[in-house]
C-alpha positions as CSV (number, residue, x, y, z in Angstrom):
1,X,143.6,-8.0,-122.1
2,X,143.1,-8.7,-118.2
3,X,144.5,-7.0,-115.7
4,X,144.7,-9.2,-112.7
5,X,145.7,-7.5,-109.1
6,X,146.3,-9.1,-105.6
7,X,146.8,-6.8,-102.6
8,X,148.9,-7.5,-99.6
9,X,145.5,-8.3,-98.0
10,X,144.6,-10.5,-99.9
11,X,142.1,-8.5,-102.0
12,X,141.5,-10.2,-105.3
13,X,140.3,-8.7,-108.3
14,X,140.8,-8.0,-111.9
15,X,139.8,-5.8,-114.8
16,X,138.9,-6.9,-118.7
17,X,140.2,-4.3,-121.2
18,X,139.8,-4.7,-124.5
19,X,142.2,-4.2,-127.2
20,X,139.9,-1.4,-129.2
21,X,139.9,0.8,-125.8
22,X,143.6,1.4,-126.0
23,X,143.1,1.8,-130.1
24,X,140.4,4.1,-129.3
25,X,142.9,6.2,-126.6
26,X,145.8,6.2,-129.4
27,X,142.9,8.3,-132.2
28,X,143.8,11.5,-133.6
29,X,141.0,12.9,-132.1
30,X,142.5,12.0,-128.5
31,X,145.7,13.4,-129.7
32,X,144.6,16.8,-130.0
33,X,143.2,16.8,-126.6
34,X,146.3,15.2,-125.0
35,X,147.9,18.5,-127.0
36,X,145.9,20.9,-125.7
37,X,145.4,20.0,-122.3
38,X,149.4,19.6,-121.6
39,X,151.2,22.1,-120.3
40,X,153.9,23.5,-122.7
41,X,157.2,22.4,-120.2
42,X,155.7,18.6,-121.3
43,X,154.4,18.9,-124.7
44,X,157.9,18.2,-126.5
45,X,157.0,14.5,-124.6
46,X,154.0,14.0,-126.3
47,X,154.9,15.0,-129.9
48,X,157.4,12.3,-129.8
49,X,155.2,9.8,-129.7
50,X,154.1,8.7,-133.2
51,X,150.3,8.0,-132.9
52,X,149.7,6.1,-136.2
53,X,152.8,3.5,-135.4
54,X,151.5,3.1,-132.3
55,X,147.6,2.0,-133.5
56,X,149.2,-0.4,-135.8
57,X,151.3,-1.7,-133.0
58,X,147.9,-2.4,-131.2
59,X,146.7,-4.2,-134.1
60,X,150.1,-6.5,-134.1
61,X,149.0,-7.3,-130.5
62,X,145.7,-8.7,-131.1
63,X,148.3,-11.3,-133.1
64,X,149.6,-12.8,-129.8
65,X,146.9,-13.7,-127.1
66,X,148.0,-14.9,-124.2
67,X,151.0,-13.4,-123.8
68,X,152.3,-12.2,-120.7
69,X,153.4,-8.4,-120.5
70,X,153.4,-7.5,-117.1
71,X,154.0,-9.9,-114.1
72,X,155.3,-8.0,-110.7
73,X,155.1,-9.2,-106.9
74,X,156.1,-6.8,-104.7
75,X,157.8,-8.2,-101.5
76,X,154.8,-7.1,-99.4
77,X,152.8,-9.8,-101.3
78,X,151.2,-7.3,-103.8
79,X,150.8,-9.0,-107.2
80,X,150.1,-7.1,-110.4
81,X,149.7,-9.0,-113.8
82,X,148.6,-8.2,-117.4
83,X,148.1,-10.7,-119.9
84,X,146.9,-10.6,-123.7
């Protein structure tokens, strides 16, 4: 995955993340810190999410390279884009 980003100035740059980082942020083990560390007003938010669906929905992604999940331009000229 790249994230590619253009600033109103100009400013190029962009950032390689790889699929397995996300996979790795969706473990169980990252779960129970995300658990922990959220304040009980917010937790009912984070037990809907359905960890397990979610890593296999990363693994459905790797399926489709290239595709185009993000694309905003701001009217300022700011440009944000994320692509498989």
């Amino acid at each position: 995955m790249r994230i590619n980003v253009r600033t109103a100035e100009g400013r190029r740059f962009w950032v390689p993340a790889p699929l397995w980082i996300f996979k790795l942020g969706a473990g169980n083990w990252v779960e129970w810190i995300i658990k922990r560390n959220v304040p009980k007003e917010q937790l009912q938010y984070v037990e809907c999410i359905d960890f397990s669906k979610l890593r296999k929905a990363i693994d459905v992604l790797k399926e489709y390279k290239g595709l185009e999940i993000v694309d905003v331009r701001a009217k300022d000229g700011t440009f944000v884009n994320i692509r498989l």
